[in-house]
Backbone as CSV, one residue per row, in Angstrom:
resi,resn,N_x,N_y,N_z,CA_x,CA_y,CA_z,C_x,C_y,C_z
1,UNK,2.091,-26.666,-19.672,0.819,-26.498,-18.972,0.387,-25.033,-19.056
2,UNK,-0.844,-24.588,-19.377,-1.216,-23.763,-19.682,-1.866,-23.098,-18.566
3,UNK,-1.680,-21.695,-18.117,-2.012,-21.165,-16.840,-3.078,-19.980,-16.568
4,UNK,-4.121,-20.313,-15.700,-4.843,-19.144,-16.479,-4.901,-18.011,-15.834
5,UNK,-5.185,-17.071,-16.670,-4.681,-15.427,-15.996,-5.308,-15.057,-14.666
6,UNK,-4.973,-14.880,-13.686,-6.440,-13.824,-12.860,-5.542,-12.629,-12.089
7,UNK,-5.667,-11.912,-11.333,-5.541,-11.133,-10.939,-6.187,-10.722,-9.354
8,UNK,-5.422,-9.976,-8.302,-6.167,-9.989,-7.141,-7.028,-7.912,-7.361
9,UNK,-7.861,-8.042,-7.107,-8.744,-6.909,-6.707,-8.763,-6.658,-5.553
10,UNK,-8.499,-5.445,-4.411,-8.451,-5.685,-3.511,-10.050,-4.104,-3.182
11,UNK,-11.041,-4.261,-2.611,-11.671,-3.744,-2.556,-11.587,-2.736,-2.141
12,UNK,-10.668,-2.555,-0.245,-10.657,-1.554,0.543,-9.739,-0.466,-0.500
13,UNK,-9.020,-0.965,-1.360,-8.068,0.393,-1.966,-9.087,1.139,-3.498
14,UNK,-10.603,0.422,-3.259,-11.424,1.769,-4.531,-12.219,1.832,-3.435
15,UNK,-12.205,3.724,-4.228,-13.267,4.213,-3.287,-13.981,4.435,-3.969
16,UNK,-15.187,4.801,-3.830,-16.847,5.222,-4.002,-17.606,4.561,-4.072
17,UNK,-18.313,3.600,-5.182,-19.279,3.170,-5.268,-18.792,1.508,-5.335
18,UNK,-17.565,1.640,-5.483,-16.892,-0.556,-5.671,-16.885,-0.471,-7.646
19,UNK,-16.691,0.241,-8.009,-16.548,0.174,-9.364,-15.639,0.114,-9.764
20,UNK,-14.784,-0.517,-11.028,-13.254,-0.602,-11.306,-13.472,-0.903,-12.822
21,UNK,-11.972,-0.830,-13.312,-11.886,-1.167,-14.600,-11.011,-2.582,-14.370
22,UNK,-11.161,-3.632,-15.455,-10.839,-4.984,-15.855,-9.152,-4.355,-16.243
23,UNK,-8.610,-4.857,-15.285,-6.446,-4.690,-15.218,-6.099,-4.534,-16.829
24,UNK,-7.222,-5.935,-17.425,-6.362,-6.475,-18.970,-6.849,-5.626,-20.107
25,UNK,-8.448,-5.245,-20.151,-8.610,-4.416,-21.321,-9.463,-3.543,-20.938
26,UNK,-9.962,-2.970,-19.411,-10.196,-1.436,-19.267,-11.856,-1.759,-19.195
27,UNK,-12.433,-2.746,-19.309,-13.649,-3.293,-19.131,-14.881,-2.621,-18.096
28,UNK,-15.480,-1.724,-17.609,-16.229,-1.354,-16.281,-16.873,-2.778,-15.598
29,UNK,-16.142,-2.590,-14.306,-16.624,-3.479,-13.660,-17.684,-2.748,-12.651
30,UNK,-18.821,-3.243,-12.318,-19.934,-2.477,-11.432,-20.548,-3.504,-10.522
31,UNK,-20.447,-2.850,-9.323,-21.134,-3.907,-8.383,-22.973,-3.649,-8.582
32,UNK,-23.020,-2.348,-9.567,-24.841,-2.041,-9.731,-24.931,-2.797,-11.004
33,UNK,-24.084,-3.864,-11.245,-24.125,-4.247,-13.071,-24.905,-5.504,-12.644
34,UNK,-26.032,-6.060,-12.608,-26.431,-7.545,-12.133,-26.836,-8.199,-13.669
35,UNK,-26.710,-7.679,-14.439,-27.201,-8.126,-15.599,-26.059,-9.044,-16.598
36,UNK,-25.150,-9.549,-15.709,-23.528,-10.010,-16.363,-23.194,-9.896,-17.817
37,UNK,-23.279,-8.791,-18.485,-22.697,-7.896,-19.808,-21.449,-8.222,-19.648
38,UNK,-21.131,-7.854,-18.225,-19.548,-7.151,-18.315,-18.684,-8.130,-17.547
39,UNK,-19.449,-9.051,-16.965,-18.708,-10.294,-16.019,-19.745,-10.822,-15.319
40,UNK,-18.816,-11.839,-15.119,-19.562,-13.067,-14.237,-19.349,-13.388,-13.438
41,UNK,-19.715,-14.047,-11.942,-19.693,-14.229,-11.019,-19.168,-16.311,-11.417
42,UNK,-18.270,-16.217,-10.523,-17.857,-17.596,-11.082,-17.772,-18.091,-9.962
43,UNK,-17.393,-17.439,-8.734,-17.542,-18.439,-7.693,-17.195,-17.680,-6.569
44,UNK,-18.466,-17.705,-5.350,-18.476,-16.509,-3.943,-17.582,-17.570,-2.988
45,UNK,-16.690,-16.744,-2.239,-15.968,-17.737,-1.162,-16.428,-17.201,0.244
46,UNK,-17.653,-18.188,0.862,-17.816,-17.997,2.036,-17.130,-18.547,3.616
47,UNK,-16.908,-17.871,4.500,-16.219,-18.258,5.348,-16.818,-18.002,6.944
48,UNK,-17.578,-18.935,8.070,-17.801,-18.243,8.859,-19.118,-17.595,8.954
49,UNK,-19.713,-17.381,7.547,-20.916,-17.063,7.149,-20.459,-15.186,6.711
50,UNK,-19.187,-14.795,6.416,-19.175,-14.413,6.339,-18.250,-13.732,4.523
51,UNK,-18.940,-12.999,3.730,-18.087,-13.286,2.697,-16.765,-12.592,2.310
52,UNK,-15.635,-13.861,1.951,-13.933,-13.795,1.944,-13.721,-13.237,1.049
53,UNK,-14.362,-13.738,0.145,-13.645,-13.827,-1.891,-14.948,-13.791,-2.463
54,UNK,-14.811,-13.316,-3.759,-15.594,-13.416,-4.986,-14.598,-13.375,-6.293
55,UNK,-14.656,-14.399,-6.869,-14.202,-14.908,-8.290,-14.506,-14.336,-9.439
56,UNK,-14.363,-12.738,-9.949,-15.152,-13.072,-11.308,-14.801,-12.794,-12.658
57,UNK,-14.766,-13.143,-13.633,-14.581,-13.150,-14.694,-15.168,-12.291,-15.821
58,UNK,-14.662,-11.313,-16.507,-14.626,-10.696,-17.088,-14.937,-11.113,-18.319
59,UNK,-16.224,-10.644,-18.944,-16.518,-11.293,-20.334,-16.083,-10.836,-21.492
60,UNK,-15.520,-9.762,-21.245,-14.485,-9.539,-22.719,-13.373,-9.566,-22.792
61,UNK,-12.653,-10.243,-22.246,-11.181,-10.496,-22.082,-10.823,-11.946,-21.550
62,UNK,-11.817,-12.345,-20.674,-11.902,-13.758,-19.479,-10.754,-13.733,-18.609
63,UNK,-10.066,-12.734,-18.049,-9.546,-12.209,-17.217,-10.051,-12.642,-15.936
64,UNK,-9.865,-13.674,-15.046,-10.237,-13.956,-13.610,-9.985,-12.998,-12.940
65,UNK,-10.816,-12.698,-12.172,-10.223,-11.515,-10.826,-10.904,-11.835,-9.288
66,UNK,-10.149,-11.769,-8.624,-10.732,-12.422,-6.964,-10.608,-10.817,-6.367
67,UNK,-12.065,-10.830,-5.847,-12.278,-9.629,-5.068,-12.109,-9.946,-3.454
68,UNK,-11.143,-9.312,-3.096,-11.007,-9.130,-1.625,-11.666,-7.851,-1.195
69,UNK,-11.466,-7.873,0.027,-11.377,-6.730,1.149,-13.036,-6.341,1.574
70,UNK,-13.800,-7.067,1.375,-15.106,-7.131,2.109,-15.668,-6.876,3.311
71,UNK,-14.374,-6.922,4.351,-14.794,-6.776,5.504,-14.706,-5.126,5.842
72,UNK,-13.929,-4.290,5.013,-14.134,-3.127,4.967,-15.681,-2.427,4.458
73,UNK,-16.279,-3.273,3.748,-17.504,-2.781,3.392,-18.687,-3.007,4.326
74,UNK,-18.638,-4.020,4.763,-19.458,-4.177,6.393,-19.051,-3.180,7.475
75,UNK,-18.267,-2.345,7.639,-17.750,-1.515,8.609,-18.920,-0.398,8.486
């Protein structure tokens, strides 16, 4: 059975703007990127009305990555 890669992102540990590089091949990830070049939004996890998770996938590698730590950014 074949397993597919992802990785956890945890938000509260980048600082400045929420920008990161993709773990697998160094990719810029940008929360100012809405134009999905660089990834995709594959699936928001709401909870409470408030948001838990975001799913996203990296388009040059397809590297899954789940973004945590959101509630630090509402602070």
């Amino acid at each position: 059975m074949h397993r597919e890669k992802s990785c956890v992102i945890d938000l509260s540990k980048i600082g400045g703007s929420g920008e990161f590089n993709c773990p697998k091949c160094g990719s810029k990830i940008s929360p100012d990127d809405s134009s999905e070049d660089a990834y995709r939004i594959v699936e928001p996890v709401v909870k409470d009305d408030r948001l838990e998770m975001i799913v996203l996938q990296c388009n040059k590698c397809g590297l899954k990555m789940r973004l945590i730590g959101f509630n630090v950014l509402e602070d």
